[in-house]
C-alpha positions in Angstrom: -14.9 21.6 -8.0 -12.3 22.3 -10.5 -10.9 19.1 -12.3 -7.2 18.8 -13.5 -7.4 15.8 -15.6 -5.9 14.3 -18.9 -8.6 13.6 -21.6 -9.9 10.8 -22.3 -8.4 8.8 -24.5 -7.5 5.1 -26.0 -3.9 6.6 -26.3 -1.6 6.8 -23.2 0.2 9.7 -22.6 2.5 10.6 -20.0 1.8 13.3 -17.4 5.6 14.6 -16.8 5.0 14.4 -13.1 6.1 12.5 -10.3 3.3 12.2 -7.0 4.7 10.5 -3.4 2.6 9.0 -0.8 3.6 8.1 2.7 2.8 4.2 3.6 2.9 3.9 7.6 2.7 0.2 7.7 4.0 -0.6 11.2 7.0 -2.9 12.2 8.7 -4.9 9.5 11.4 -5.9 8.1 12.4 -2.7 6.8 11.1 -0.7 9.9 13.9 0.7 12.3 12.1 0.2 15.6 15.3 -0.7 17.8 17.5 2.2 17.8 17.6 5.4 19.9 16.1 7.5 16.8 13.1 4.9 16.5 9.9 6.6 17.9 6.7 5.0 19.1 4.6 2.9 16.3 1.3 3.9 17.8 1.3 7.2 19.6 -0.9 9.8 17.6 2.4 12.2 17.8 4.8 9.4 15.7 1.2 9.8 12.9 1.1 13.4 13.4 4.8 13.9 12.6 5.0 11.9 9.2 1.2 13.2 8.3 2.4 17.1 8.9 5.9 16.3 7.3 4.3 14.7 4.2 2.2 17.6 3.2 5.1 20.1 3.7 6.1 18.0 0.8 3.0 18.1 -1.0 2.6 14.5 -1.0 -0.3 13.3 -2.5 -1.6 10.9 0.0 -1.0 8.9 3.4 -1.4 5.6 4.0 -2.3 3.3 6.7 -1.7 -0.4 6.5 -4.1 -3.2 8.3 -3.2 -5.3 10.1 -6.4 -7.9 11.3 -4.5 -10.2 13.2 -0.7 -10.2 14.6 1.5 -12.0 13.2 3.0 -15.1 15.1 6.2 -17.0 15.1 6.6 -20.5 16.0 3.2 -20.4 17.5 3.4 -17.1 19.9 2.9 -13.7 18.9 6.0 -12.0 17.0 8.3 -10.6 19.7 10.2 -9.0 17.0 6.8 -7.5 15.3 4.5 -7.3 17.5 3.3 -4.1 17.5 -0.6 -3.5 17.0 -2.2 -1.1 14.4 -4.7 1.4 15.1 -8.1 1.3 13.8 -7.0 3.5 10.3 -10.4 5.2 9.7 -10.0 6.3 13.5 -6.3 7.4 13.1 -7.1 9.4 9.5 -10.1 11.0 11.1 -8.0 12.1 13.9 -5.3 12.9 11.5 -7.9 15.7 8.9 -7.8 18.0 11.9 -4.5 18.8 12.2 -3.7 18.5 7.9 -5.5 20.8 5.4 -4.7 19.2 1.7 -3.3 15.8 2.0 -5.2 12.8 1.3 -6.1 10.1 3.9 -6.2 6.6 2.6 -8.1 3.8 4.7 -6.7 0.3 3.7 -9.7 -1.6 4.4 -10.9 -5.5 4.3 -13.5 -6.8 1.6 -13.9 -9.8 2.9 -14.1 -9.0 7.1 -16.3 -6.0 6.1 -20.3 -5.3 5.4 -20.2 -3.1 2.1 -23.0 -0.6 3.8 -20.9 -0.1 6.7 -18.0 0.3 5.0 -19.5 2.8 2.7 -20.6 4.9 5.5 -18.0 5.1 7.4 -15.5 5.9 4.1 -18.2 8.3 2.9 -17.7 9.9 7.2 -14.2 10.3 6.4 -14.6 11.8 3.0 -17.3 14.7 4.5 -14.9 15.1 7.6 -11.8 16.0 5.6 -13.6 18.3 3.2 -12.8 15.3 -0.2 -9.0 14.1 1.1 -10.3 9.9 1.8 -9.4 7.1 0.0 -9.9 3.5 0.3 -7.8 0.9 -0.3 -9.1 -2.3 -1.4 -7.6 -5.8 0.0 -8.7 -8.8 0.2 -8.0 -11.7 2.3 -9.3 -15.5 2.3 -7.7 -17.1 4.8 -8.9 -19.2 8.1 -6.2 -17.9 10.4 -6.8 -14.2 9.6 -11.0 -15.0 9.7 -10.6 -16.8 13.5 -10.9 -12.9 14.6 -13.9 -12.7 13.2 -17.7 -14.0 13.9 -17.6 -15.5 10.2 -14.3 -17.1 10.1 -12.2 -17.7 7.1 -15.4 -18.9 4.6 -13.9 -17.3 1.4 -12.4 -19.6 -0.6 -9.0 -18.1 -2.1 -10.5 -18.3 -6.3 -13.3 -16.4 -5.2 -11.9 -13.0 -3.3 -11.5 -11.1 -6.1 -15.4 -12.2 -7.5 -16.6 -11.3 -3.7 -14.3 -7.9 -3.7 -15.8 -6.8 -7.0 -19.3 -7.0 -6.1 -18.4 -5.4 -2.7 -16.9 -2.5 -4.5 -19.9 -2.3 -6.7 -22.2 -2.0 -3.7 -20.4 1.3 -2.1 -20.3 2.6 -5.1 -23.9 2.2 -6.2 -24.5 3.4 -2.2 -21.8 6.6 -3.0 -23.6 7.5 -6.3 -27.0 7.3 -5.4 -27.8 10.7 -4.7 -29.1 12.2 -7.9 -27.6 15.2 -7.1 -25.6 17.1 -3.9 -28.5 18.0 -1.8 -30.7 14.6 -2.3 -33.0 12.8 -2.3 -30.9 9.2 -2.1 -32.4 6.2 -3.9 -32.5 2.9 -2.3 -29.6 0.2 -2.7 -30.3 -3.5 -2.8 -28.2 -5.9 -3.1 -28.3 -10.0 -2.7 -24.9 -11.7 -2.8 -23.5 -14.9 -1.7 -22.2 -13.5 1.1 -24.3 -10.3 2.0 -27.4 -9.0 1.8 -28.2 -5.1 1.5 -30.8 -3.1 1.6 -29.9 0.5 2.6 -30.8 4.3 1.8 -27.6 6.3 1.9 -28.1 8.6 4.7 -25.0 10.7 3.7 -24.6 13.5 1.0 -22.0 13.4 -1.5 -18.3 14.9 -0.4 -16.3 17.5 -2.2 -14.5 15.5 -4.5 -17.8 13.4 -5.2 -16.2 9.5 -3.2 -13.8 8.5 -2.0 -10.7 7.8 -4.4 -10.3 3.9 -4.8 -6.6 2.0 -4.8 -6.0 -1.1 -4.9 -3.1 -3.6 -5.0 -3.1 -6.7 -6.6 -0.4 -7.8 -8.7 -1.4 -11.6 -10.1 -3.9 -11.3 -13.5 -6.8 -11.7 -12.1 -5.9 -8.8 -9.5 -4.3 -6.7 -11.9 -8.0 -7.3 -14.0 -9.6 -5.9 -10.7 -7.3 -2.6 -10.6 -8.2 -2.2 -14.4 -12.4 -2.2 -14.0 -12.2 -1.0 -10.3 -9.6 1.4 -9.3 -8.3 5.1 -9.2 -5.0 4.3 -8.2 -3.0 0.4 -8.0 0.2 0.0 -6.1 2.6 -1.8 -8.1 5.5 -3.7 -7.1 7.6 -2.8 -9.8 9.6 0.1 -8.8 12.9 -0.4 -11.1 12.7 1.3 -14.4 12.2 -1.4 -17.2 10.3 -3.0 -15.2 7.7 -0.1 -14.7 7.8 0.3 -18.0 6.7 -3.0 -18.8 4.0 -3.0 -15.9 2.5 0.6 -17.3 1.6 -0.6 -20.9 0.2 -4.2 -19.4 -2.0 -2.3 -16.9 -3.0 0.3 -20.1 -3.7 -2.3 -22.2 -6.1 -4.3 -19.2 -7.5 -0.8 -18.9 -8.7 -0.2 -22.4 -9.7 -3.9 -22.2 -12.3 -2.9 -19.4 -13.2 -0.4 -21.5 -11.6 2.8 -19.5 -9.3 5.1 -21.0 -5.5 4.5 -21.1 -4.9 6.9 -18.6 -7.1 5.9 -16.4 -5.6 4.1 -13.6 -2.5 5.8 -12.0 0.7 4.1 -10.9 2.7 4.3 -8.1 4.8 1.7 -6.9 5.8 0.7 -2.9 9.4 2.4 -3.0 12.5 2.8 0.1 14.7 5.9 0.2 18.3 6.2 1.5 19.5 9.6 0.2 22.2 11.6 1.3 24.3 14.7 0.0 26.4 13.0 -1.6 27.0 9.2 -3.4 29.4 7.9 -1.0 27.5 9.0 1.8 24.2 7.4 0.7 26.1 4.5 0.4 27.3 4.5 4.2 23.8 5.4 5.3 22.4 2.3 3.3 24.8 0.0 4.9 23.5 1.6 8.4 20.3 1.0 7.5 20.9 -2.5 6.5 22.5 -3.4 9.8 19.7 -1.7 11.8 16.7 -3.5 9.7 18.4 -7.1 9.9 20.0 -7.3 13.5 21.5 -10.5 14.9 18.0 -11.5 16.0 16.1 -10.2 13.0 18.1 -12.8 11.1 17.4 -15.8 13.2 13.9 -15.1 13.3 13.4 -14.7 9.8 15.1 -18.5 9.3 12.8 -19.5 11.9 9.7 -18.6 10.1 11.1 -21.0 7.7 12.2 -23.8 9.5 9.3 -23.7 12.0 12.0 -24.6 14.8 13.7 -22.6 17.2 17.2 -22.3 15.5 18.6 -19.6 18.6 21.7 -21.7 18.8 23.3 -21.1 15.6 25.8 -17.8 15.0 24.3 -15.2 12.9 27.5 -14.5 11.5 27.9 -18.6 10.8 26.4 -20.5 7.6 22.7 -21.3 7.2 21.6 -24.5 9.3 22.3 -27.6 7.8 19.2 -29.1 10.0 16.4 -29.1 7.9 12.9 -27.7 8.3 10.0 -29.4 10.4 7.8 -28.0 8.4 6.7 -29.0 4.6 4.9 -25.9 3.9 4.8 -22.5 6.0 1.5 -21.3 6.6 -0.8 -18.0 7.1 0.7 -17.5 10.7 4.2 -16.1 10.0 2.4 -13.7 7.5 2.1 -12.7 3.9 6.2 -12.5 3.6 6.6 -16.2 4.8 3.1 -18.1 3.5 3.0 -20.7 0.7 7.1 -21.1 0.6 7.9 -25.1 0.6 10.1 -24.9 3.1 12.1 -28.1 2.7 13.0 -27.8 -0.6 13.7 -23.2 -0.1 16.0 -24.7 2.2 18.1 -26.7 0.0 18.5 -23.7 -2.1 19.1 -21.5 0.2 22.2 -23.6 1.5 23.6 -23.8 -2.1 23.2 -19.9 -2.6 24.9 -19.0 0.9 27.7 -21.7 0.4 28.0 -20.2 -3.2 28.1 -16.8 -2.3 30.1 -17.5 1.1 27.1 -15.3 2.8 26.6 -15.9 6.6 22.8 -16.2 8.1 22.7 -12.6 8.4 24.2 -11.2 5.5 22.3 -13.7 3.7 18.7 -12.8 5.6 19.8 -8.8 4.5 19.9 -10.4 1.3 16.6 -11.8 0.9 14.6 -9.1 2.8 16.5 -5.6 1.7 14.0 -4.6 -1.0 16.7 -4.4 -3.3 14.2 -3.9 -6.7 12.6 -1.4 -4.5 15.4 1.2 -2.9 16.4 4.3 -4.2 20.1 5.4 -2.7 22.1 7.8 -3.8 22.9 11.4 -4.0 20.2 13.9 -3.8 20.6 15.2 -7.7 21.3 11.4 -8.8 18.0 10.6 -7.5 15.8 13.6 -8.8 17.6 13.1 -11.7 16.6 9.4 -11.9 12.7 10.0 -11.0 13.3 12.5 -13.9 13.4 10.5 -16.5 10.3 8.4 -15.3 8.1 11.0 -15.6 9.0 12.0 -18.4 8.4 8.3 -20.1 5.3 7.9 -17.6 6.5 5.0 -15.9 4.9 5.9 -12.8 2.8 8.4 -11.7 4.7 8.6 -8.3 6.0 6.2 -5.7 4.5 5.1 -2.3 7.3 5.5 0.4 7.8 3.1 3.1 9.7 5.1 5.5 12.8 3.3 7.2 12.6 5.5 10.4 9.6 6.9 12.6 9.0 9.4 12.9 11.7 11.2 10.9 12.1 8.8 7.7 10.5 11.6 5.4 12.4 14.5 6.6 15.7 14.1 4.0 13.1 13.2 1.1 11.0 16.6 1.7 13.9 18.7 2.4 16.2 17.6 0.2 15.0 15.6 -2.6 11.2 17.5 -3.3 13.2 21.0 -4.0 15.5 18.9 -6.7 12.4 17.3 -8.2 10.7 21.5 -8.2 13.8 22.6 -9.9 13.3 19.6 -13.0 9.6 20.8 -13.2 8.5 17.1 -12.8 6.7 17.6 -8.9 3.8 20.0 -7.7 5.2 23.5 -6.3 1.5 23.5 -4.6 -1.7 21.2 -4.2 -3.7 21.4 -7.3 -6.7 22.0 -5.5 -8.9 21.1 -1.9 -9.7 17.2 -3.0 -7.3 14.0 -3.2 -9.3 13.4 -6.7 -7.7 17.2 -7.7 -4.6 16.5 -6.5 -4.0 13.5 -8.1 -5.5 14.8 -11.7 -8.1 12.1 -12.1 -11.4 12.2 -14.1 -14.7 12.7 -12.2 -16.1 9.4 -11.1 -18.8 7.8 -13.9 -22.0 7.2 -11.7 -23.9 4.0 -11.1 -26.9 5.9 -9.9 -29.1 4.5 -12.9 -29.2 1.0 -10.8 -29.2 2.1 -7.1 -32.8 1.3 -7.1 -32.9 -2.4 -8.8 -31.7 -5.3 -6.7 -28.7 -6.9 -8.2 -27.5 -10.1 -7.4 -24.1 -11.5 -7.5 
């Protein structure tokens, strides 16, 4: 296999070039689902139609989200985001029939997860799509979440990232312990607080050696994780400065973990609204806006809040001056909602609206429009922008969230990849057969030398 990578080095420096990747995360917030152009969040076809448009773009990667439990709202499953998510291993296996070069990334669980299993099943996927799989690493601590599960919600939340590292550590030791392509495996052992494994790998290596590893934590402590651990973090820092800032903190943690400054690539969760021209982009955005946060939308997402049905007020009237039944929201109305105190976010929130003379809705579009995270504009005014990240190395590319299924990507690969070509900062072609080749990264350093001694942890 032919590697494309930067050297090594304590000294970071820019690659010039901008990567996309295609996150298919289901309803949300910023998921059109309700209008005639929405298409189905499940069928293979809606998959099929993103995956196939994606590498006519020569994106790097797709992604599929998890989802391990619906969300609710005031105590019933989410009318307004309801929609299940297939099994992703199962979809992306489907999925490396009918692609040839892009990668397939598997968001998986650490904590809902056996590390053996996991391995093997990742290490399937990998062999399947001849070196396109990727894993990417989440954890999760809470009860609600673990009720779906035969061992519940154990994991305290200042110990994920201590279980998810030694979890890692296990499928890698299980992925590296072939001493070479054709065998023999050595024996893994592990004994952890949470797991005990004893396993011979009964799977050779793939093309591109394992599967590439992302991850995306973005406290310390997670950041820390992506430095030792990953390939690839997704970054919620989209906006220029701000990338800026989050590339030489995330060099600097890498050198600290005593990888190279290039080490760990960058691409941040980004929307697109692009049209021909400025004016244009700017009507579709407003479009977009109205379809994303409808009259209900907006209600609901108080609700979530308040913990109390609020279906009486007018969307296009001021926030509620009831306040919240609720101190705290919890795991139940999702990752968006948990931890806010409610009663006191809801005395701001009045101020801010009175302030800004903002109705429920426009208010709600306000708070949930990924404004640090869009990209609108005209075709060249984009390219031109993504431009000048690469040539800084801000990013190494940007993970898309497509507004629309299935046809979110289609002005992005049509219009806006041929702009990128023409500034020589995006591929003309894959670099190679593997994700690992596409992406540039260095060959994977082995673990092989302890696949045969028990380590605790």
């Amino acid at each position: 296999m032919t590697q494309h990578t930067r050297a090594k080095s304590d000294v970071f420096m820019p690659s010039g070039q901008i990567q996309f990747g295609v996150f298919f995360q289901g309803v949300n917030s910023g998921t059109i689902w309700k209008a005639a152009e929405s298409g189905s969040q499940t069928d293979f076809e809606s998959f099929r139609r993103i995956a196939q448009t994606a590498e006519r773009g020569l994106f790097a990667a797709f992604f599929l989200g998890e989802g391990l439990r619906l969300r609710e709202h005031l105590g019933r499953p989410h009318a307004l985001d309801v929609v299940g998510r297939p099994d992703a291993q199962t979809m992306l296996a489907a999925l490396a029939s009918v692609t040839r070069n892009i990668g397939l990334v598997a968001t998986q669980n650490t904590t809902y997860n056996d590390p053996a299993d996991l391995a093997h099943r990742l290490a399937s996927l990998d062999l399947i799509s001849d070196g396109r799989a990727a894993w990417n690493i989440v954890t999760t601590d809470n009860a609600w979440t673990g009720a779906n599960f035969r061992r519940g919600g154990y994991l305290d939340h200042a110990d994920r990232y201590k279980h998810a590292e030694a979890f890692v550590e296990t499928a890698k030791r299980i992925w590296d312990s072939w001493e070479s392509p054709d065998g023999p495996a050595r024996r893994v052992l592990h004994e952890g607080q949470h797991y005990t494994v004893d396993v011979t790998p009964r799977l050779p290596r793939s093309a591109q050696y394992r599967p590439v590893l992302f991850q995306a934590g973005d406290s310390p402590e997670g950041r820390n994780f992506a430095a030792r651990q990953a390939d690839v973090i997704f970054s919620a820092h989209p906006k220029f400065d701000d990338a800026v800032e989050f590339r030489k903190d995330l060099v600097e943690r890498s050198l600290a973990a005593g990888r190279a400054a290039n080490a760990v690539q960058i691409m941040p969760a980004s929307e697109f609204i692009l049209a021909a021209t400025a004016a244009e982009a700017a009507d579709k955005k407003e479009w977009v806006r109205s379809l994303q946060i409808g009259p209900q939308q907006a209600i609901a997402y108080l609700e979530q809040f308040w913990g109390r049905e609020l279906s009486s007020y007018d969307p296009d009237g001021p926030l509620p001056e009831i306040d919240p039944v609720v101190e705290e929201t919890s795991e139940t109305r999702g990752s968006g909602f948990h931890g806010a105190k409610a009663r006191q976010l809801a005395d701001q929130w009045r101020a801010e609206a009175k302030d800004k003379g903002l109705s429920i809705r426009q208010f709600v579009t306000s708070k949930t429009a990924r404004i640090d995270s869009t990209f609108t504009g005209s075709y060249t005014a984009v390219a031109d922008q993504l431009a000048e990240y690469a040539r800084v190395g801000a990013v190494d590319g940007f993970n898309i969230s497509p507004w629309l299924i299935p046809t979110g990507l289609d002005d992005i690969v049509n219009h806006l990849v041929p702009e990128l070509q023409e500034r020589g900062v995006y591929p003309t072609e894959y670099r190679g057969s593997t994700l690992r080749e596409h992406l540039g990264l260095e060959a994977p350093e082995r673990t092989a030398d302890q696949a045969a001694e028990v380590v605790r942890a």
